[in-house]
C-alpha positions as CSV (number, residue, x, y, z in Angstrom):
1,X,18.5,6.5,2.2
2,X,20.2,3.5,2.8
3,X,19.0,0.4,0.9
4,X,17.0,2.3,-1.2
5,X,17.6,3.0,-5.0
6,X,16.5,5.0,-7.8
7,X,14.6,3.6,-10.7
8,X,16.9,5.7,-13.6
9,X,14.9,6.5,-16.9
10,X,12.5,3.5,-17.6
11,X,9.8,3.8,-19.6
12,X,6.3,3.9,-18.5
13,X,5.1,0.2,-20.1
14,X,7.8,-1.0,-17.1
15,X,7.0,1.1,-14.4
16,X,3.1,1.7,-14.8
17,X,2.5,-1.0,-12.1
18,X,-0.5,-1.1,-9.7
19,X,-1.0,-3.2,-6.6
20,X,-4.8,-3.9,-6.6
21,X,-3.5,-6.6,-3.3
22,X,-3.0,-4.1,-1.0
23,X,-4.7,-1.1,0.1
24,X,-3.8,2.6,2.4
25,X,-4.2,1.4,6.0
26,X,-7.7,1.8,7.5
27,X,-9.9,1.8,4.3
28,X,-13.3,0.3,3.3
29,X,-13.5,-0.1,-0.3
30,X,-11.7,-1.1,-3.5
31,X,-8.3,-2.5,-4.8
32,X,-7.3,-5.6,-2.3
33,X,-7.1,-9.1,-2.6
34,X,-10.9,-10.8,-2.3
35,X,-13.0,-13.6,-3.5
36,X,-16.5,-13.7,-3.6
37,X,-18.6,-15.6,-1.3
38,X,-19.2,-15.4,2.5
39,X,-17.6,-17.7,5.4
40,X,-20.5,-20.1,6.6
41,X,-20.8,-22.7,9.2
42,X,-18.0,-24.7,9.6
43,X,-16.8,-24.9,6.4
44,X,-15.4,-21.8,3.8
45,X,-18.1,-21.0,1.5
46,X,-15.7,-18.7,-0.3
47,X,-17.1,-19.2,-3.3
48,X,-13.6,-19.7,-5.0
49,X,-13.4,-17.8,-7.7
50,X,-11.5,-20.4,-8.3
51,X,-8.0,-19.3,-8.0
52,X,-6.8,-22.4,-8.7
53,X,-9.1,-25.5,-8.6
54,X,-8.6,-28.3,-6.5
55,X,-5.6,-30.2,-6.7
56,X,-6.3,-33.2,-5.0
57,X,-8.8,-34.6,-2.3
58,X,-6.5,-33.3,0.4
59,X,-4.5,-29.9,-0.4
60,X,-2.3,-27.9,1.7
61,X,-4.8,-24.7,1.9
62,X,-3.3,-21.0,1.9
63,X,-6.5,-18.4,2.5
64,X,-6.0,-15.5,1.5
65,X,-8.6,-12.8,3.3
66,X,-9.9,-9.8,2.1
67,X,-12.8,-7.7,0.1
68,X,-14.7,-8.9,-2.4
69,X,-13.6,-6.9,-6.0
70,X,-12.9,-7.5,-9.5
71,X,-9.2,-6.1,-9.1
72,X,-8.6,-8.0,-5.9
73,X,-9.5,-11.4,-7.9
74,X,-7.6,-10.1,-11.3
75,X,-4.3,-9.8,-8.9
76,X,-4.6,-13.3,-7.0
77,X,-5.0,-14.6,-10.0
78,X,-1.1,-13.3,-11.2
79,X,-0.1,-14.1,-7.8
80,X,-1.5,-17.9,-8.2
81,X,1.3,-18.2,-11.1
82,X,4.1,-16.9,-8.9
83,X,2.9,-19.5,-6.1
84,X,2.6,-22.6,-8.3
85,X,6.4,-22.6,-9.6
86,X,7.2,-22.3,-6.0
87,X,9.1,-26.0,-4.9
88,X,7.0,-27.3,-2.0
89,X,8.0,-30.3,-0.2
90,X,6.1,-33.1,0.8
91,X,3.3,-35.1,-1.4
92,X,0.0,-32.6,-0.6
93,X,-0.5,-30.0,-3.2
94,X,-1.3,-26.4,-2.3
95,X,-4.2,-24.7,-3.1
96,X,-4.8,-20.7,-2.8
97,X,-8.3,-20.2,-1.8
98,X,-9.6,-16.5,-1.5
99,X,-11.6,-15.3,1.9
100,X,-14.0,-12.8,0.6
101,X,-15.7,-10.5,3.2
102,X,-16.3,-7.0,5.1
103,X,-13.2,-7.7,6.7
104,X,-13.2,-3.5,8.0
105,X,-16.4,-4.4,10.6
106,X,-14.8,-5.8,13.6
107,X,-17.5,-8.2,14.7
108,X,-18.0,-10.1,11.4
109,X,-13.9,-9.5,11.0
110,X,-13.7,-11.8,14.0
111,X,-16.7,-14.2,13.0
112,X,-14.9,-14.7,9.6
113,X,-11.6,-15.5,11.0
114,X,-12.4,-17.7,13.8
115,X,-14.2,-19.9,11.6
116,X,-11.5,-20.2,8.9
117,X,-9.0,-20.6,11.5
118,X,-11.7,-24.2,12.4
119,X,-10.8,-25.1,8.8
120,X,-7.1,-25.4,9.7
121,X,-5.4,-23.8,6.7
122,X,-1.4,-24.6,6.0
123,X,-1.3,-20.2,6.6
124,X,-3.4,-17.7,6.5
125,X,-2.7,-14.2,4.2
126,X,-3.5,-10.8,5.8
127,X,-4.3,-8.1,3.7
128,X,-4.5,-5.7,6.0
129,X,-3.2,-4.2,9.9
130,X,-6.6,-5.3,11.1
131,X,-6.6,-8.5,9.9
132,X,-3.6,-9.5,10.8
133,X,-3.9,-7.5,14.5
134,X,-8.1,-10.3,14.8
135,X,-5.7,-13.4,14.5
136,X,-3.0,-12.3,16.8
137,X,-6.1,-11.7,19.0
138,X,-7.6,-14.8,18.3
139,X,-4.1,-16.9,20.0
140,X,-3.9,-18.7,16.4
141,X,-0.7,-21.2,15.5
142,X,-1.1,-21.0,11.8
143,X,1.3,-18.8,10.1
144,X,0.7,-15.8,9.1
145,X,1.8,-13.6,6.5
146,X,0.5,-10.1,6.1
147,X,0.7,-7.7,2.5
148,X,0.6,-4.1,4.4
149,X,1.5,-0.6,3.8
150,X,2.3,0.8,6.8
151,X,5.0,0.4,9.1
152,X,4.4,-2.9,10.6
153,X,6.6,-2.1,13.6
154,X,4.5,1.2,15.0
155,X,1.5,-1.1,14.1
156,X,2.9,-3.6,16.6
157,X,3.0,-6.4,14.1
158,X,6.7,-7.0,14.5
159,X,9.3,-6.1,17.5
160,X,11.8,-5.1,13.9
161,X,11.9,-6.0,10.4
162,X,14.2,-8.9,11.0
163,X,13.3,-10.3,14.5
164,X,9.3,-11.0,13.4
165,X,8.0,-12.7,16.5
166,X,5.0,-15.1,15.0
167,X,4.6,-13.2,12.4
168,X,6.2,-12.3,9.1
169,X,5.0,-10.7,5.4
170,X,5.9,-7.7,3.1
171,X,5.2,-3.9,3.8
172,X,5.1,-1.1,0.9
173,X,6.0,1.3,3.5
174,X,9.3,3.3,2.8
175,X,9.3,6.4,4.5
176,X,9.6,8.7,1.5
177,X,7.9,11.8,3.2
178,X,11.0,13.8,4.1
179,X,12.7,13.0,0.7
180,X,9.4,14.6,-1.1
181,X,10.4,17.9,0.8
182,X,14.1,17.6,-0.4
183,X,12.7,16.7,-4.0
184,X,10.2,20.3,-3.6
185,X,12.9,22.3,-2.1
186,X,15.5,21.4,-5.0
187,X,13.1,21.7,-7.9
188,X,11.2,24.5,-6.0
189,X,13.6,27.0,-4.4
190,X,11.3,29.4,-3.8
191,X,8.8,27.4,-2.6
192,X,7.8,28.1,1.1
193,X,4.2,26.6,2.0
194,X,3.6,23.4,1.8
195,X,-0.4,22.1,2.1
196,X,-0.5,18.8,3.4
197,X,-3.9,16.7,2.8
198,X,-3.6,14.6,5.7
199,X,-6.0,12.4,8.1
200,X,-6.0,11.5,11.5
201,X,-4.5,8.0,10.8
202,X,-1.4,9.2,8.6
203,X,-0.7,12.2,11.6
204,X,-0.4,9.3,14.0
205,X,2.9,8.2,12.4
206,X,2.3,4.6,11.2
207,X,2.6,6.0,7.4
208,X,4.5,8.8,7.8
209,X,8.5,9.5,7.6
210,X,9.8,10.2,11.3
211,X,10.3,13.6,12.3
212,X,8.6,14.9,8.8
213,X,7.7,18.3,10.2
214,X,11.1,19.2,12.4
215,X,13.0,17.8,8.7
216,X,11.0,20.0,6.7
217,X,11.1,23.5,8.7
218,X,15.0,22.4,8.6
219,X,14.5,22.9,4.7
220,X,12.9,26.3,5.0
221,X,9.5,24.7,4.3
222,X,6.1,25.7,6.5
223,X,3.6,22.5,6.1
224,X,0.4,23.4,6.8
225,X,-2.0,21.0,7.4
226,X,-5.2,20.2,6.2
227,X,-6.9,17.1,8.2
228,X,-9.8,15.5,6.3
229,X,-11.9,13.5,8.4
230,X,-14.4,12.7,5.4
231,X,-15.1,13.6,1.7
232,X,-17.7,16.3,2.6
233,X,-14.4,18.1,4.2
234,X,-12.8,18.6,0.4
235,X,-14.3,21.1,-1.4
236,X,-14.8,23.0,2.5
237,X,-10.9,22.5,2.2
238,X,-10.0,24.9,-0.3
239,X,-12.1,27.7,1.3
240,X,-10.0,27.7,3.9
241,X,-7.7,31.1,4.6
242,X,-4.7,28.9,4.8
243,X,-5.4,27.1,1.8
244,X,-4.7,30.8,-0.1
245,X,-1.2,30.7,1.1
246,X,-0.8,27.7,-0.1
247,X,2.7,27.4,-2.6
248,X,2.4,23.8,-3.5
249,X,0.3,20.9,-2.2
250,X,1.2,17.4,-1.2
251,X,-0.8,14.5,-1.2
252,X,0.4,11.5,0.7
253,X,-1.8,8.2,0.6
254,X,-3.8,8.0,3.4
255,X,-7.5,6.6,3.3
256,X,-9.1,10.2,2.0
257,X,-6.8,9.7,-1.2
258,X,-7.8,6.1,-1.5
259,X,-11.3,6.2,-1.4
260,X,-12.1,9.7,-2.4
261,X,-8.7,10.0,-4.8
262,X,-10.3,11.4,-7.8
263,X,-12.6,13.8,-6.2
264,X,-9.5,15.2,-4.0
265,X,-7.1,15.9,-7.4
266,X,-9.9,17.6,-9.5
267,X,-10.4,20.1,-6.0
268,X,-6.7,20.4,-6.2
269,X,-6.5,20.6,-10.1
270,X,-9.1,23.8,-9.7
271,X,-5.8,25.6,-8.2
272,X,-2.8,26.9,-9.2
273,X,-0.6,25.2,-7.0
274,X,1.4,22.2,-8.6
275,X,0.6,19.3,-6.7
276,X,2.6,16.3,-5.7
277,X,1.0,12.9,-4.9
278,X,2.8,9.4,-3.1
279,X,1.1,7.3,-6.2
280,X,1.1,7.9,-9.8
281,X,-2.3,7.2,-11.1
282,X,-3.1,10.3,-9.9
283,X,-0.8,11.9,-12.5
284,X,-3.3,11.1,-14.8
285,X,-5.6,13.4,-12.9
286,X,-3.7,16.4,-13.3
287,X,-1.0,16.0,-10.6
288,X,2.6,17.0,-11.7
289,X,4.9,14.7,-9.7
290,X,4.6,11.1,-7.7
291,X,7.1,10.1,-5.8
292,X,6.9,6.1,-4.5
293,X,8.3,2.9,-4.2
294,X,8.1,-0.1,-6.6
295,X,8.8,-3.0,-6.4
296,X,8.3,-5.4,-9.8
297,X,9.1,-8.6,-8.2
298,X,6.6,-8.1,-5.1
299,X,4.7,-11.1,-5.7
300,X,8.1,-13.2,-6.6
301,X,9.1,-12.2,-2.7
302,X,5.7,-13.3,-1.1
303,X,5.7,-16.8,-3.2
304,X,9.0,-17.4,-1.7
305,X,8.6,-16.4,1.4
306,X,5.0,-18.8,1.8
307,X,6.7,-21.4,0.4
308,X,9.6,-21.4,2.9
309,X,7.2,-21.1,5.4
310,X,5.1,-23.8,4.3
311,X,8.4,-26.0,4.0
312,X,9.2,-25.4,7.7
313,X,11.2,-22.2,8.5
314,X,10.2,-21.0,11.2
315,X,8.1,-18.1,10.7
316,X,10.4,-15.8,13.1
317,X,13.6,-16.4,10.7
318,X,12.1,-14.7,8.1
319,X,12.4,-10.9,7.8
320,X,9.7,-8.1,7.1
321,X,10.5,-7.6,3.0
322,X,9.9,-4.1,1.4
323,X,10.6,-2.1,-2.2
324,X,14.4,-1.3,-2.4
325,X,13.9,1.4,-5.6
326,X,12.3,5.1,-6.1
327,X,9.7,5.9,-8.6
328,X,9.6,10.2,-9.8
329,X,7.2,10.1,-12.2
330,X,6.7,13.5,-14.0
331,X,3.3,14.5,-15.9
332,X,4.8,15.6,-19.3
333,X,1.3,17.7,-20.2
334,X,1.7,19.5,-16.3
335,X,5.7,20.0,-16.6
336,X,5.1,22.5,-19.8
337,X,3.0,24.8,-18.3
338,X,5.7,25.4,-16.0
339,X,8.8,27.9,-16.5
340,X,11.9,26.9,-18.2
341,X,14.1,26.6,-15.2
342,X,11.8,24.7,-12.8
343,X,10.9,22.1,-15.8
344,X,14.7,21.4,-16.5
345,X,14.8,20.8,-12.7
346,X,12.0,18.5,-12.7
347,X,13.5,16.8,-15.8
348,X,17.0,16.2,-14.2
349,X,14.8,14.4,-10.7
350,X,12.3,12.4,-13.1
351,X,13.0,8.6,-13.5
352,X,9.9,8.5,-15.6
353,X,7.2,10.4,-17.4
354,X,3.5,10.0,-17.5
């Protein structure tokens, strides 16, 4: 994969890192960037939280919009250090300001954005495909940067990661799906039945690797999919004929493993398939390999890009960033109940274990 590296025998203290700023495309709850408080009349009552507190009488304002939760205001926070060593030009100071609010319901989406966009901030953060997709709606002139996950191109975001239109930001998306089946078919060569916990979203494409399913039946690999379209659909899951043929399973992260993650691995745990997952906190519910991209300077490479921004590049100039390195983490407790050959396997694709 061009561009893209792997991270080679680190220890877990360096790689263990969690993004509580962004979230799987599409979801409700939990683990973005938020502030407490609720968008009134015509002036933010965001409650602050106070990332940072005012600077001066008249700040340069970057609002960052998003949920309202304790890991969302725990990562601003980190982020607010990135931003203030940042060179900004001109006398005004700049002050990060988080949006908190049920930025998944359309209607009040919309309420919340036209009336921040009234306040005139210096640029506006999206934390998500829908918020970023209201303000292109709303015809707005101040820059925006989204934080996403998917591919901000088939979300019509961008017309390409380098030519960015009126828009720019950072995407977690690395389309690792195909190199998961290369990873199963070395380390499991017998392996022939794949079970795929999908949703409707990730079939769509936005999330996935292009031309997953025609790659993997190239590697003598039969995915079958199951499509969850709510938690209640998770235990039904398993009693499913398929799921009995069922070799090894495969868990990307879609919204049904955000939001119902630890429910999903202890179904999964209950059989004797191994299981790999795209994110490794779910290593520490039983899973035996995750495969994703890190990035330990993220927030380094949205500071910078905001502060060009906000010292007058034009948006447009500035390419879509994304991770450039592979995390394998292997469950060390999971890896010994498996058979000599397939753990030294696993050991010799690991860049890390849990």
């Amino acid at each position: 994969m061009t561009g893209i590296t792997l991270v080679r025998r680190v220890s877990a203290r360096h790689t263990q890192k969690v993004y509580p700023l962004v979230r799987a495309s599409r979801l409700s709850s939990l683990n973005t960037l938020v502030a407490t408080g609720l968008l009134g009349g015509i002036f933010l009552l965001s409650a602050r939280q106070d990332i940072a507190p005012a600077i001066s009488e008249n700040p340069r304002i970057v609002a960052w919009v998003d949920f309202d939760a304790a890991p969302v205001r725990q990562g601003v926070a980190r982020f607010r250090e990135h931003l203030k060593v940042q060179h900004f030009e001109g006398p005004r100071p700049i002050e990060l300001k988080l949006i908190g609010d049920d930025v998944d319901d359309p209607s009040r989406r919309t309420m919340v954005l036209t009336q921040l966009i009234a306040t005139k901030p210096a640029l506006i953060v999206a934390s998500s495909v829908n918020v970023a997709k209201t303000l292109l709606a709303l015809n707005t002139t101040i820059p925006i940067y989204f934080i996403i996950q998917s591919d901000p191109v088939l979300e019509g975001l961008v017309p390409s990661l380098v030519s960015t239109g009126t828009l720019t930001g950072y995407t977690f998306f690395v389309p690792l799906d195909v190199k998961i089946m290369e990873l199963i078919r070395r380390t499991f060569p017998d392996a022939r039945t794949v079970g795929v916990v999908a949703t409707d979203y990730w079939l769509e494409g936005s999330d996935m690797s292009k031309d997953l399913f025609t790659q993997a039946k190239g590697l003598g690999l039969d995915l079958k999919v199951f499509n969850l379209h709510d938690h209640n659909e998770i235990g039904r899951m398993l009693e499913d004929p398929q799921a009995r043929e069922v070799q090894l399973w495969y868990v990307p992260y879609s919204e049904i493993a955000f939001s119902h993650g630890a429910e999903l691995a202890a179904a999964l745990a209950r059989t004797a398939a191994p299981t790999v997952y795209a994110r490794r906190k779910f290593l520490k519910m039983g899973g035996l390999v995750s495969v994703q991209s890190v990035d330990e300077e993220a927030m380094d490479v949205w500071a910078k890009s905001i502060a060009n921004i906000l010292n007058g590049v034009p948006v447009g100039s500035i390419p879509v960033m994304r991770p450039k390195e592979i995390e394998i983490a292997v469950n060390s407790a999971a890896i010994a109940q498996l058979d000599r050959p397939t753990r030294e396997r696993l050991a010799r694709e690991a860049t890390v274990f849990e």
